[in-house]
C-alpha positions as CSV (number, residue, x, y, z in Angstrom):
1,X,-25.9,114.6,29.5
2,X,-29.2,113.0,29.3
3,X,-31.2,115.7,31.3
4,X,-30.0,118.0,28.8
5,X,-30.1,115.5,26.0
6,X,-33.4,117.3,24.7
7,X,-32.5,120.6,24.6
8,X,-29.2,119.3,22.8
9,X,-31.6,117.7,20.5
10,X,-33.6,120.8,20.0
11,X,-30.2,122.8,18.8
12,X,-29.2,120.1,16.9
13,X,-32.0,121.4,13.8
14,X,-31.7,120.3,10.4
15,X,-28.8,120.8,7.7
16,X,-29.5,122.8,4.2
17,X,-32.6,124.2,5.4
18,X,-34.6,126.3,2.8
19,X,-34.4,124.2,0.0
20,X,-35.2,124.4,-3.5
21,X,-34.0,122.7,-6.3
22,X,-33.2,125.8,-8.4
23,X,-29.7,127.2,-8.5
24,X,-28.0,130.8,-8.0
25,X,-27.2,131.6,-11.6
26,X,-23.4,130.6,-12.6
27,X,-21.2,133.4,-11.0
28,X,-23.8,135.0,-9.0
29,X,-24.8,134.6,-5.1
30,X,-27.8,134.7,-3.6
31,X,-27.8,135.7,-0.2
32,X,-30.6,134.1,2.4
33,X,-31.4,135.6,5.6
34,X,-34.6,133.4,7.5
35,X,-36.3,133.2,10.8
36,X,-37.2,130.0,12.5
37,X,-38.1,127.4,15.1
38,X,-36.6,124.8,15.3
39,X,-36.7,122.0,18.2
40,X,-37.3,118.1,19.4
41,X,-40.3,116.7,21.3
42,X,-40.8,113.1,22.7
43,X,-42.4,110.3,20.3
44,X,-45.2,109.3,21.7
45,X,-46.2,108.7,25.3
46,X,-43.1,109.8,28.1
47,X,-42.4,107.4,30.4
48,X,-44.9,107.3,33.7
49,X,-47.6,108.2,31.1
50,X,-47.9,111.9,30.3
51,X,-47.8,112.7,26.7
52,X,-44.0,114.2,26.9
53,X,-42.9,117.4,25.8
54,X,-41.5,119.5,23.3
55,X,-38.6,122.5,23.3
56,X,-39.0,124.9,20.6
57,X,-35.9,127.5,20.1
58,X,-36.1,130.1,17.6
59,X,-33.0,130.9,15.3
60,X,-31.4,133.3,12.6
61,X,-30.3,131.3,9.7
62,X,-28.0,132.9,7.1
63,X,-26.6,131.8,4.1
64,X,-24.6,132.4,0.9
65,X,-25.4,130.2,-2.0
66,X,-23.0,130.7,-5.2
67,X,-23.5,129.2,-8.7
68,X,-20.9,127.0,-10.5
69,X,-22.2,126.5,-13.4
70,X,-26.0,125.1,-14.4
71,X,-25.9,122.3,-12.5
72,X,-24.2,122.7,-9.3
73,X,-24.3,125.4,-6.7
74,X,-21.8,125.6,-3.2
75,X,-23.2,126.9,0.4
76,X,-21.8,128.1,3.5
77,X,-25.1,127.8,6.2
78,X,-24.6,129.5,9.2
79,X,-27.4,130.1,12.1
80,X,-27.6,131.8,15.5
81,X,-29.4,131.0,18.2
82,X,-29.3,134.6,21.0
83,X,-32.0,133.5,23.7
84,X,-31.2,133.2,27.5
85,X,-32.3,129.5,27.3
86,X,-29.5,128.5,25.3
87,X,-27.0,129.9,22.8
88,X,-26.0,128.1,19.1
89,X,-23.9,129.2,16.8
90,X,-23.2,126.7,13.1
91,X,-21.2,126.8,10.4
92,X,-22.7,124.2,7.2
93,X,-20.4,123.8,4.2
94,X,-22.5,122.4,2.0
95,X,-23.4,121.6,-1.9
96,X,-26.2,120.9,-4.5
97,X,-26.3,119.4,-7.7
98,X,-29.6,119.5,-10.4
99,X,-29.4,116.0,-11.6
100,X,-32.9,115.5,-13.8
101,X,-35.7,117.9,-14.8
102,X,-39.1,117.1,-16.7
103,X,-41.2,119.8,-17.8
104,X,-42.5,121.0,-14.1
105,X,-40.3,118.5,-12.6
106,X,-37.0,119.2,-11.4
107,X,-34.8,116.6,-9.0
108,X,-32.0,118.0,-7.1
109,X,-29.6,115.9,-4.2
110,X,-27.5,117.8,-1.7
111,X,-24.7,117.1,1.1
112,X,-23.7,118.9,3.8
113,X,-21.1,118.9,6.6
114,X,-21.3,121.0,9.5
115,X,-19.8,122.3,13.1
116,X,-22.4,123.3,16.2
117,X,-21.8,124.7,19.7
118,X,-24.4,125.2,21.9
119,X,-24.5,126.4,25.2
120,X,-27.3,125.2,27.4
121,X,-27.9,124.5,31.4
122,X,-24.3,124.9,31.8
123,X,-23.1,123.0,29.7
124,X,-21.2,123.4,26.8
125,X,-22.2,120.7,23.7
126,X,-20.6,120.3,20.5
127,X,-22.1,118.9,17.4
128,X,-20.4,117.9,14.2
129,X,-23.0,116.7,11.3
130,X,-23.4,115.2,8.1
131,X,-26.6,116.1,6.2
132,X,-27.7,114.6,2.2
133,X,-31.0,115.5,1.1
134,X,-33.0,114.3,-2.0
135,X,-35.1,117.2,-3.2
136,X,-37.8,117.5,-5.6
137,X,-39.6,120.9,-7.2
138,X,-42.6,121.4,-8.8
139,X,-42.7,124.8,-10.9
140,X,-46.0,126.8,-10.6
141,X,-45.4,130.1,-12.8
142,X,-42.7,131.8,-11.6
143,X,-42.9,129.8,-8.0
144,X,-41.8,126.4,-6.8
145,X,-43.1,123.8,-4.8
146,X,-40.1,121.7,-2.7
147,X,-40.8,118.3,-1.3
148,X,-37.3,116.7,-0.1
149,X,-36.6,113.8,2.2
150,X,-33.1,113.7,4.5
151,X,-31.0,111.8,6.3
152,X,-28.1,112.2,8.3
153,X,-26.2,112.1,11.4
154,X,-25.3,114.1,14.4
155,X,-22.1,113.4,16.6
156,X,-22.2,115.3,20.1
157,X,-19.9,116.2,22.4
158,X,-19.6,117.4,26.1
159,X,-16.7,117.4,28.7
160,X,-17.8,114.7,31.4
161,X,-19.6,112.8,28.9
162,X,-19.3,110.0,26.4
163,X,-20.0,111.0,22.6
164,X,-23.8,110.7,21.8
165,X,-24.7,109.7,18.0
166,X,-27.7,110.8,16.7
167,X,-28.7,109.4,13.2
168,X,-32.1,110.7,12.0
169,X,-34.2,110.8,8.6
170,X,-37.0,113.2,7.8
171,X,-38.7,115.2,5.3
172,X,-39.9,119.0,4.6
173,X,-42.1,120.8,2.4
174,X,-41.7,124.3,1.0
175,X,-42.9,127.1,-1.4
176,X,-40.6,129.7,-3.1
177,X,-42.4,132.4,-3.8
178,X,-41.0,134.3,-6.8
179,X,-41.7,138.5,-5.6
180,X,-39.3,139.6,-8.5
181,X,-35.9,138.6,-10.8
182,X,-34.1,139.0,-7.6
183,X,-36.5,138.3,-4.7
184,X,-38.1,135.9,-3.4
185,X,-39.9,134.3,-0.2
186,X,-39.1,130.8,1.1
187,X,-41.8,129.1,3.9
188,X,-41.0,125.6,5.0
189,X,-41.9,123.1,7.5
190,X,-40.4,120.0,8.4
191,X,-39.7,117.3,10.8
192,X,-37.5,114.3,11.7
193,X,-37.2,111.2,13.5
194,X,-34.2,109.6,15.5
195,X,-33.7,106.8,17.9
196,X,-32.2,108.6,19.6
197,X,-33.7,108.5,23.7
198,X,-33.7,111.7,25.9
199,X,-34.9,112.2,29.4
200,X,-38.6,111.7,28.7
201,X,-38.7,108.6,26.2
202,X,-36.4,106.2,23.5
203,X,-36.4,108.1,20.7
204,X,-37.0,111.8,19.6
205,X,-38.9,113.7,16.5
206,X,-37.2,117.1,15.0
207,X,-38.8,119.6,14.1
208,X,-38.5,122.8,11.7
209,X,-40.7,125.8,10.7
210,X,-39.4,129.3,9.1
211,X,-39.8,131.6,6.6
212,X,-36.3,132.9,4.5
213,X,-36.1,136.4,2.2
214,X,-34.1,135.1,-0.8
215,X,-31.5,138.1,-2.5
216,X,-29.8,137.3,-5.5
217,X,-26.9,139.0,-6.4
């Protein structure tokens, strides 16, 4: 389980990517479809001196994000991960709520619950996660800066092996840029830390880059 423990890490990602602290309109969806990386590397040096490693693995994300009313929104996050490396498939149910806006200044919080498989050097991991993100947005015209800070906690399992927890916090940044009424372009980058150890050293960064096509319908 540990030889594998940073790959595992890799699939692990991060909940309620793409964020933003704006909200599909009440009754409306808007639909997300993104491409990423997403992966873990070693924190500092690796034991016996090299500088460690990292293992990116790219991903389809895709996601349906319905409005309740002005204040709250529900999600269903799903991604994909097809490469001969390894093979992910998750399902995120997860929620938002826009609690406090000032002029430019919008503050939304989030939570998330989530199932992962992954296949990967023959093994079969499963990963069942809690995600609650504190997100902030900056309006700029018609776009949005995003600047959120998470934490949350990974549970994985594998036949052979004892359960492995993996708490972590981290941040991202975003833009959401506005193309039209309907359309729009999400960029965002972000990262993670848990003390979590894998094969190389004691604890672990996350990492997170991608670009999403936002539809609203």
């Amino acid at each position: 389980m540990k030889a594998l423990a940073l790959v595992a890490l890799a699939a692990c990602g991060a909940g309620s990517t793409y964020r933003t602290t704006r909200l599909a309109p009440a009754g409306h969806t808007e639909w997300l479809f993104g491409a990423q990386v997403s992966g873990a590397g070693t924190s500092g040096a690796a034991e016996g001196g090299g500088d460690g490693g990292a293992v990116p693995l790219p991903e389809i994300a895709i996601s349906a994000r319905r409005g309740l009313d002005d204040r709250f929104e529900a999600q269903l996050n799903t991604t994909l991960l097809p490469t001969a490396i390894a093979q992910t498939g998750s399902l995120e149910l997860a929620g938002k709520a826009r609690i406090a806006e000032h002029g430019r200044w919008s503050l939304a919080v989030g939570a998330g619950v989530g199932y992962r498989i992954t296949q990967a050097g023959g093994a079969i991991i499963e990963d069942v996660y809690v995600s609650a993100p504190l997100i902030g947005g900056i309006e700029l015209g018609r776009h949005q800066l995003v600047i959120s800070i998470d934490g949350g906690y990974h549970r994985l399992y594998s036949s052979g092996a004892q359960p492995v927890d993996l708490p972590y916090i981290g941040e991202s940044i975003g833009f959401r840029w506005q193309l039209g009424r309907s359309w729009a372009l999400l960029p965002e980058i972000g990262g993670a830390w848990t003390p979590a150890a894998n094969f190389m050293t004691e604890d672990s960064r996350l990492f997170h880059l991608g670009v999403a096509a936002l539809w609203t319908r």
